[in-house]
C-alpha positions in Angstrom: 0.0 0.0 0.0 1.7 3.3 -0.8 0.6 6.6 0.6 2.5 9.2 -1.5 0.3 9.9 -4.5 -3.1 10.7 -2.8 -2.2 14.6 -3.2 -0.6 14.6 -6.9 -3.2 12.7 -8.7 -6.3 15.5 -8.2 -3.7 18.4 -9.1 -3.1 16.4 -12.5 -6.7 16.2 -12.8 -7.5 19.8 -11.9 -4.7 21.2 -14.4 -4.5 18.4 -17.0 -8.4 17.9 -17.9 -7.7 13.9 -17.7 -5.8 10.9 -17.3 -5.7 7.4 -18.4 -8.9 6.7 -19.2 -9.8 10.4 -20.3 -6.3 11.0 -22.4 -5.4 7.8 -22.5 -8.3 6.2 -24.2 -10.8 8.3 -24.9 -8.2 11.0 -26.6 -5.7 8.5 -28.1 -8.9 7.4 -29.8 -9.8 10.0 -31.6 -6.1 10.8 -32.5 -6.1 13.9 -30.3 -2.7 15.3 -30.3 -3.2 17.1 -27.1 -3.9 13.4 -25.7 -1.1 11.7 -26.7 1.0 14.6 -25.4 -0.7 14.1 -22.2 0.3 10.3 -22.2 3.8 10.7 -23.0 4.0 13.1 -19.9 2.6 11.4 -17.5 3.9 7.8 -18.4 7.8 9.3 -18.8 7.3 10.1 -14.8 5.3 7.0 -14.0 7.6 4.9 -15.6 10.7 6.8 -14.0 9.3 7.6 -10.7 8.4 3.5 -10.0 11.7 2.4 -11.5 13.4 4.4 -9.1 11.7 4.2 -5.9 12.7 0.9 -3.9 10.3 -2.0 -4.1 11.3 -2.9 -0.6 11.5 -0.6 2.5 9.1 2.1 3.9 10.2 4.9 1.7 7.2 6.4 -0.1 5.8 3.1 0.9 4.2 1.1 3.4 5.4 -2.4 4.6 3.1 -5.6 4.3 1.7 -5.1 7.5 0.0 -2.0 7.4 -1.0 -2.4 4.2 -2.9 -5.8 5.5 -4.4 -3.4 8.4 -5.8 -1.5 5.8 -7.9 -4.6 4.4 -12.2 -3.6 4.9 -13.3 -4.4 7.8 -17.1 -5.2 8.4 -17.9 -1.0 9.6 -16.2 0.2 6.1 -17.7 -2.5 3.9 -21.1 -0.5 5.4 -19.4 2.6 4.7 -18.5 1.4 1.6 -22.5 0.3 0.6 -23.8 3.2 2.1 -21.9 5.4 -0.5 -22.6 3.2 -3.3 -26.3 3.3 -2.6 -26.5 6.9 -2.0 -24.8 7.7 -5.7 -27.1 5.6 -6.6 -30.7 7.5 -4.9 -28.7 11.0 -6.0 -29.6 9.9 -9.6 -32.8 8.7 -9.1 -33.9 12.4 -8.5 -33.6 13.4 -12.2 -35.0 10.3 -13.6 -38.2 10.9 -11.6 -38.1 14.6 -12.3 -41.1 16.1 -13.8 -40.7 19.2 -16.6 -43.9 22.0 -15.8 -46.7 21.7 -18.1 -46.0 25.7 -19.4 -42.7 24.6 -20.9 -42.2 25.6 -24.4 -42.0 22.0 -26.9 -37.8 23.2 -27.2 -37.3 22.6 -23.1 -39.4 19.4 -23.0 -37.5 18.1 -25.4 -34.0 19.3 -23.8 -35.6 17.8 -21.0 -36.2 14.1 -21.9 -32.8 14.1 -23.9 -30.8 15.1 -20.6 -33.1 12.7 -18.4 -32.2 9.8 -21.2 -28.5 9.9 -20.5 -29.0 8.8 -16.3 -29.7 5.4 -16.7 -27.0 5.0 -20.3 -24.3 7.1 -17.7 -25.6 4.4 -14.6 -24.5 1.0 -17.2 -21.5 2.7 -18.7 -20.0 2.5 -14.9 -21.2 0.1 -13.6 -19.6 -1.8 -17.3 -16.1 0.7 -16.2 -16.2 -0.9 -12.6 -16.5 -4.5 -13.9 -13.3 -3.9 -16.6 -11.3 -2.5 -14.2 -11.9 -5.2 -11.4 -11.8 -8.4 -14.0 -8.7 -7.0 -15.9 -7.3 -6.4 -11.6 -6.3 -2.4 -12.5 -7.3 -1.7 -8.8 -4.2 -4.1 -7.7 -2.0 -1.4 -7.0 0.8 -3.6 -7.2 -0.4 -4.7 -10.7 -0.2 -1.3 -11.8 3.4 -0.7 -10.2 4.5 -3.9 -11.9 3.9 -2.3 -15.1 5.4 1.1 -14.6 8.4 -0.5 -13.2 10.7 -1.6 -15.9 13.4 -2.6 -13.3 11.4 -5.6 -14.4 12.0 -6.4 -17.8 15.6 -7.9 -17.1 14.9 -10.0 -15.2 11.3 -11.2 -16.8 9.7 -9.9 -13.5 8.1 -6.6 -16.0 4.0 -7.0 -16.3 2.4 -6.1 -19.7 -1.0 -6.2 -18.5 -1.7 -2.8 -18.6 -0.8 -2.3 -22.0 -3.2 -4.9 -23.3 -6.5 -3.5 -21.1 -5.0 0.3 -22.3 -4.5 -1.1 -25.8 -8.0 -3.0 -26.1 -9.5 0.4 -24.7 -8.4 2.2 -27.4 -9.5 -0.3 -30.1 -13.1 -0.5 -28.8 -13.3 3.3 -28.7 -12.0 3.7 -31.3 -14.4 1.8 -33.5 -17.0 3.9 -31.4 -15.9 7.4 -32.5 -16.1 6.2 -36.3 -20.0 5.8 -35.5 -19.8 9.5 -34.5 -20.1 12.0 -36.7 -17.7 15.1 -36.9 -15.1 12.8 -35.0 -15.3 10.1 -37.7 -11.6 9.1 -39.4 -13.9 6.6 -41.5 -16.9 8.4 -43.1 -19.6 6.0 -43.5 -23.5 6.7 -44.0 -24.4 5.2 -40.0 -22.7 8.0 -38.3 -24.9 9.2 -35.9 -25.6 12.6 -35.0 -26.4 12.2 -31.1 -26.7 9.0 -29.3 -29.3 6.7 -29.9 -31.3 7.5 -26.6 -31.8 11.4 -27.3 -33.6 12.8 -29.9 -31.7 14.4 -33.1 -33.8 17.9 -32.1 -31.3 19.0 -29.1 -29.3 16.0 -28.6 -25.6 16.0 -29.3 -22.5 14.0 -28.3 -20.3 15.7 -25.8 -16.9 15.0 -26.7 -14.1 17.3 -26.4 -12.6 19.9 -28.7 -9.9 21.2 -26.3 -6.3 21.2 -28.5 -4.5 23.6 -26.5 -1.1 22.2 -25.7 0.1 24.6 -22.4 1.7 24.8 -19.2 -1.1 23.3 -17.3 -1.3 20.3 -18.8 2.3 18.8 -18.9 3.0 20.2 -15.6 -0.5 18.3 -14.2 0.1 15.1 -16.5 3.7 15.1 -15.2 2.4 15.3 -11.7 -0.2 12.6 -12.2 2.7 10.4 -13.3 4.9 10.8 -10.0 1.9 9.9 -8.2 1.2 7.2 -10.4 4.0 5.8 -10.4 4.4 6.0 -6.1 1.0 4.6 -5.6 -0.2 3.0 -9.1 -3.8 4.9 -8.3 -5.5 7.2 -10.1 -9.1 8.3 -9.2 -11.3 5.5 -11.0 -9.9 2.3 -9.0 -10.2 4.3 -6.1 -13.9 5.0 -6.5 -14.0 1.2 -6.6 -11.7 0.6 -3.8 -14.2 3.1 -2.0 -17.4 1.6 -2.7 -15.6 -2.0 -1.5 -14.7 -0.4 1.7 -11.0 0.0 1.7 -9.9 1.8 5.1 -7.1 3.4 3.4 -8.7 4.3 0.5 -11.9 6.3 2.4 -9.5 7.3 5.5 -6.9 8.6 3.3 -6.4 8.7 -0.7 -10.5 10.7 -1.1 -9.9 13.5 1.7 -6.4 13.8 0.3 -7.6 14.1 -3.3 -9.9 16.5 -2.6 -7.1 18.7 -0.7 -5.8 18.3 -3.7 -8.7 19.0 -6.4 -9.5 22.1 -4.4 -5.7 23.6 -4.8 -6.2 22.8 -7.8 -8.8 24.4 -9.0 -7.6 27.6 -6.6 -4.4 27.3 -8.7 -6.6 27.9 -12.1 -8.2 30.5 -11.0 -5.8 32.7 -10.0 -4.6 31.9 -13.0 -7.3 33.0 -14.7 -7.6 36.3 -12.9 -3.8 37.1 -13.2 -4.1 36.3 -17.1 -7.3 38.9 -17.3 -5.3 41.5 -15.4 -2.1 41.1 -17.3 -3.6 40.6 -21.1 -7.2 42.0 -20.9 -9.3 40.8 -23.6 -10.4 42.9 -27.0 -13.4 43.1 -25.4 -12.7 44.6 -22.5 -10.5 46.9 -24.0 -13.3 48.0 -26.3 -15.4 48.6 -23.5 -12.9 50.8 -21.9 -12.5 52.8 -25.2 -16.3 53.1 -25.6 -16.8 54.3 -21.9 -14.2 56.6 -22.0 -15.8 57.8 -25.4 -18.9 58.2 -23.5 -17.4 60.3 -20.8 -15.6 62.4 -23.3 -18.8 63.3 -25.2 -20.6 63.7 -21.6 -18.2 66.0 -21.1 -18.3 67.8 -24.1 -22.0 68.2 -24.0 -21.8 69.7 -20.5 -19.7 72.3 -21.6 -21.7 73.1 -24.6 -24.8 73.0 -22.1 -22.9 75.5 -19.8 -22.3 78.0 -22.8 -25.7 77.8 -23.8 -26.7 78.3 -20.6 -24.5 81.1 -20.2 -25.5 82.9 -23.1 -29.5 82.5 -22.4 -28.8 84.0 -18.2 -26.7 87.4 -20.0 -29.4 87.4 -22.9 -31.9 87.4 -20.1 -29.8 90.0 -17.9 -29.4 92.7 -20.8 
């Protein structure tokens, strides 16, 4: 059990806008070149950060027996239920929600296209779960096995993850040519939206982002150190949540969302220090057309003042 990378992963995710199922699947997919630069990043310091921390020993690790006392116990199994069935009842809210009779035809139909992705979005991870469980991704030491490629001399190396990563990126792949706009094979069955929303409103919500920046190789490049400590990132440890992992719901959530919220702090003052520094054309234009405005106020005062002048020493003489 390793304890290191609780508190890099969520600043990846808060500055990188993925990881390997987001970049490394879904992006590498579509041929994204902002993905794959995100996967090189981060797998460069997984691989390099797990090759050179020692397998053995306590250093950015825990020993065998306190990762066994971190095992579920029967009061975080419960835990672990309790949170699965409340995600659960927090969707059941907008399949039972009811649209006002006054709505125009536009919202209603809005309306039963956003209702019609809950139960698609409950499958899908329930389906995610399952993969990740059968092909043993929330193994931690699986994981580490891969990144470490003090392995492959020896034969000891594990090339699991690149066949569930590899067979990830087939299937979605085939998916996104049934997609259209993010089709590399054009073919008459693209669809339009997905097949459980209406064409009138419905749409597919896939990424456009191709901005290569700061942000995202210094978060993928922090998501790989952690990686690479703790082979971990944020979907296996929903898993190892809901199963009722101690260290996972003691530890790696609070952590990670420490983390997420620095994050996301982080980008925003960002944000605000990129609007003070380079204000937008819009802005500027704005400025321009209220100092306008104050000029011709200004203007028309003093013309109002003359004329008012001249009517008081019409009036006087």
């Amino acid at each position: 059990m390793t304890y290191s990378n609780r508190f890099l992963v969520p600043n990846h995710v808060q500055l990188g806008n993925g990881c390997t199922s987001g970049h490394g699947i879904c992006g590498m997919a579509r041929l994204s070149v902002r993905s794959f630069t995100a996967v090189g990043s981060f797998m460069a310091t997984g691989f390099l950060t797990a090759s050179v921390i020692p397998t053995s020993g306590n250093f950015l690790r825990g020993s065998l027996e306190s990762a066994a006392s971190n095992l579920p116990t029967n009061a975080s199994m419960a835990i672990g239920i309790a949170l699965a069935v409340l995600s659960f009842l927090l969707a059941l809210p907008g399949l039972m929600r009811k649209l006002p009779e006054t709505s125009s035809d536009e919202e209603k139909q809005q309306f039963r296209n956003d209702k019609h992705k809950i139960l698609p979005a409950i499958v899908g991870g329930v389906l995610f779960a399952t993969g990740l469980i059968v092909a043993k991704m929330t193994v931690m030491s699986k994981v580490h096995g891969f990144l470490n490629l003090r392995g492959l001399p020896t034969g000891g190396w594990d090339p699991t993850l690149v066949c569930v990563v590899g067979a990830g990126v087939i299937v979605s792949f085939i998916s996104y040519q049934l997609v259209s706009g993010h089709n590399l094979i054009k073919n008459s069955k693209a669809l339009q939206c997905p097949l459980t929303q209406k064409a009138t409103g419905g749409k597919f919500s896939v990424p456009t982002n191709k901005v290569i920046d700061m942000n995202l190789i210094v978060g993928e490049l922090l998501f790989g150190v952690g990686w690479g400590i703790g082979g971990l990132c944020p979907g296996p440890a929903l898993v190892l949540a809901f199963a009722g992992y101690v260290y996972i719901l003691a530890c790696w959530w609070p952590s990670f969302f420490v983390g997420s919220f620095l994050g996301d702090k982080l980008k925003s003052y960002q944000s605000k220090n990129a609007t003070r520094t380079n204000p937008s054309e819009d802005s500027k234009i704005t400025t321009k057309e209220v100092d306008m405005d104050y000029h011709s106020t200004q203007e028309t005062a003093k013309v109002g003042d003359i004329e008012e002048g001249a009517a008081t020493g019409a009036t006087l003489s």
